[in-house]
N, C-alpha and C positions, 0 to 999 in steps of 0.2 A: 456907257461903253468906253468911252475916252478914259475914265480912270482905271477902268478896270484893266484898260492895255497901258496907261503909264504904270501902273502899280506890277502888271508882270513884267514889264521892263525893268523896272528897277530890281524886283527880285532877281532877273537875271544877271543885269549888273554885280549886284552884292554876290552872286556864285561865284559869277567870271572871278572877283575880286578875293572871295575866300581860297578861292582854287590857285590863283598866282600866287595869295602868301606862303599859301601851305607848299605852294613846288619852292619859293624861293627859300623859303624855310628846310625845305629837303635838302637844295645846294649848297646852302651853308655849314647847315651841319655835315654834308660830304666835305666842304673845302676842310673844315674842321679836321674831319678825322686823316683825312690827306695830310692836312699840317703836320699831327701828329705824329702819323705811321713812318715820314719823310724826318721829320726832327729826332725820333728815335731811334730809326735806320740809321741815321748818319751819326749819331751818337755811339750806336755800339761800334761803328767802325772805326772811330775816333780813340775809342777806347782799347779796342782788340790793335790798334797801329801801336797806343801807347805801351801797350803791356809785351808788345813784341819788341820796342825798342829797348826796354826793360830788360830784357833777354839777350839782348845782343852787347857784347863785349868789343866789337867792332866800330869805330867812331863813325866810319863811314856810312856804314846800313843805318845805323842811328840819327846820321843827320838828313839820310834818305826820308827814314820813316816822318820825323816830325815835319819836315816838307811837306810830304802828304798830306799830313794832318792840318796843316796849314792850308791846303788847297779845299780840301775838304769845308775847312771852318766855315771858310768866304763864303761855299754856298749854303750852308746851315744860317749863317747872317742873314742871306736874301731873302731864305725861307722866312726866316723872322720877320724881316721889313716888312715882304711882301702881304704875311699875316695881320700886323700891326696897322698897316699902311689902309687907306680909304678905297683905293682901287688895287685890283689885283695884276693890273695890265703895265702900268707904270710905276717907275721908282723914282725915288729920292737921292740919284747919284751921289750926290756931295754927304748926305746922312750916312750911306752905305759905306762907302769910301772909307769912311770918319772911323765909324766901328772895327774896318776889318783892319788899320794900321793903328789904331792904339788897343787894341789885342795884341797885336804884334808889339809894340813897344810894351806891354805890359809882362808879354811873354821872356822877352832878353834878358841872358842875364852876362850881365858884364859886370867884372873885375875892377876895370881902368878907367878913365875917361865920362866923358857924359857926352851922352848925344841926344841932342834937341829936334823935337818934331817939329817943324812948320807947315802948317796949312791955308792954302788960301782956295778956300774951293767955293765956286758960286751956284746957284742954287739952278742945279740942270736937272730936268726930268728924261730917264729913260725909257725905252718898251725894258719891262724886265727882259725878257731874252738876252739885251744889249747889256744889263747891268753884269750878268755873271760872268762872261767874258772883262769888264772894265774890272771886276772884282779879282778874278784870279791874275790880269798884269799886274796889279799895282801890289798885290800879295807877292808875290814873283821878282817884282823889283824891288821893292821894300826890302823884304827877305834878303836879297841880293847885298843891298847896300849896307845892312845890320851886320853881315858875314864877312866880307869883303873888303870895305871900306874903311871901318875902324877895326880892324883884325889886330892891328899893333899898339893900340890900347889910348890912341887918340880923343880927342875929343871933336865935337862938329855937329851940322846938322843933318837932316834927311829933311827935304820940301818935296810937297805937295803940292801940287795946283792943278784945277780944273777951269777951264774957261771953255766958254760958249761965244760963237761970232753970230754978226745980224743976220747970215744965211743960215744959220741953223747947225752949222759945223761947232764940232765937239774936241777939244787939244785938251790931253790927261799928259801932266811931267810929273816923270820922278826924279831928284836930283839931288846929291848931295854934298857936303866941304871936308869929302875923305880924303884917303889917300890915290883918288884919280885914278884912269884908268891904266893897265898897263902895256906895256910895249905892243906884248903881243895879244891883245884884247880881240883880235879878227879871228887870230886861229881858235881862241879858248871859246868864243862864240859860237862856232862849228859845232865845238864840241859840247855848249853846254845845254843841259835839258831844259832848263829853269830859259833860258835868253830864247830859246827855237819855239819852247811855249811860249813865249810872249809873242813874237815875228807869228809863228801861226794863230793869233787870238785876235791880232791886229788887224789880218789878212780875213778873217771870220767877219769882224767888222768894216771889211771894204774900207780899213783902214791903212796907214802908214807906218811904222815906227824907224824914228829917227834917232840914232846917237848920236849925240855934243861930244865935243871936246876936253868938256868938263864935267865926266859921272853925267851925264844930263840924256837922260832916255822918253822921246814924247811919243805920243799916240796920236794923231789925227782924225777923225774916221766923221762921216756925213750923219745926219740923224733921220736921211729918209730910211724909208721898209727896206729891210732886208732883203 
């Protein structure tokens, strides 16, 4: 009698345990096809930006559009990590970070001058949520600094830095050795899309942003819940 009730225990075990692979097996293959229907979506929209910019004769709508495209990329990136990455819940800020600004440097094209990336980012884990926001400032200020900064054909650098403190607080800087801010940097801030997106991504992350004195724009923001 004893074996024959361990022996139907065990056959139920072995169910329980075929039944969980095959469900986790089910969600896999949904994350899967999620990955791909999102990495394809965002691709054709990348592509339909590119081909309107194509179209337009106007520098301005032109350098609207690859902006976009640029915002866009960041989270097509995350999509990536987050596919590549062990979990699905946190990211590898500093890996993320890494890809979506030498994209962007890879992207520039400049005539004049050379301008040197620096990075010093340490090895900070985020909840994704928090990464796509850290993803589009630094997209945002990058961009900024690449337009802006060495626009007169200069040379210099754009830095990077991420640090984490022993409470768990998260400081993102962008900064660079351009030609500095200018006079009237408060009123063009009002006005600009790219600087109100960042102030509001900051503010999403129950964060801060601070402008320096010197090109030098940080993020601060806590790494409890949301």
């Amino acid at each position: 009698r004893t074996n024959r009730l361990l022996s139907a225990e065990l056959a139920e075990r072995r169910r329980m345990e075929q039944a969980l692979e095959a469900s986790l097996k089910e969600k896999e293959d949904l994350l899967k096809e999620v990955h791909h229907r999102v990495k394809n979506n965002l691709a054709l929209i990348i592509s339909l930006m590119r081909l309107e910019a194509g179209r337009h004769a106007n520098e301005q709508t032109r350098a609207v559009l690859d902006e976009m495209q640029g915002r866009i990329r960041s989270v097509v990136l995350l999509n990536e990590a987050l596919y590549k990455a062990e979990s699905y819940s946190r990211v590898r800020l500093a890996d993320y970070l890494r890809q979506i600004v030498t994209h962007l440097f890879q992207a520039q094209t400049r005539s004049a001058g050379e301008v040197k990336l620096v990075m010093d980012l340490a090895p900070v884990e985020v909840e994704a949520r928090r990464a796509i926001p850290c993803g589009l400032i630094v997209n945002e200020l990058v961009t900024n600094s690449l337009k802006h900064a060495f626009s007169d054909g200069r040379s210099g650098e754009i830095r990077l830095s991420l640090r984490s403190s022993a409470e768990g607080a998260v400081q993102l800087r962008v900064s660079d050795t351009g030609a500095g801010l200018p006079a009237d940097f408060a009123a063009r801030e009002r006005n600009s899309l790219g600087l109100q997106l960042v102030s509001d991504l900051a503010k999403q992350l129950r964060g801060a942003l601070e402008v320096g004195p010197e090109s030098s724009f940080t993020v601060s923001f806590p790494t409890t819940a949301l």
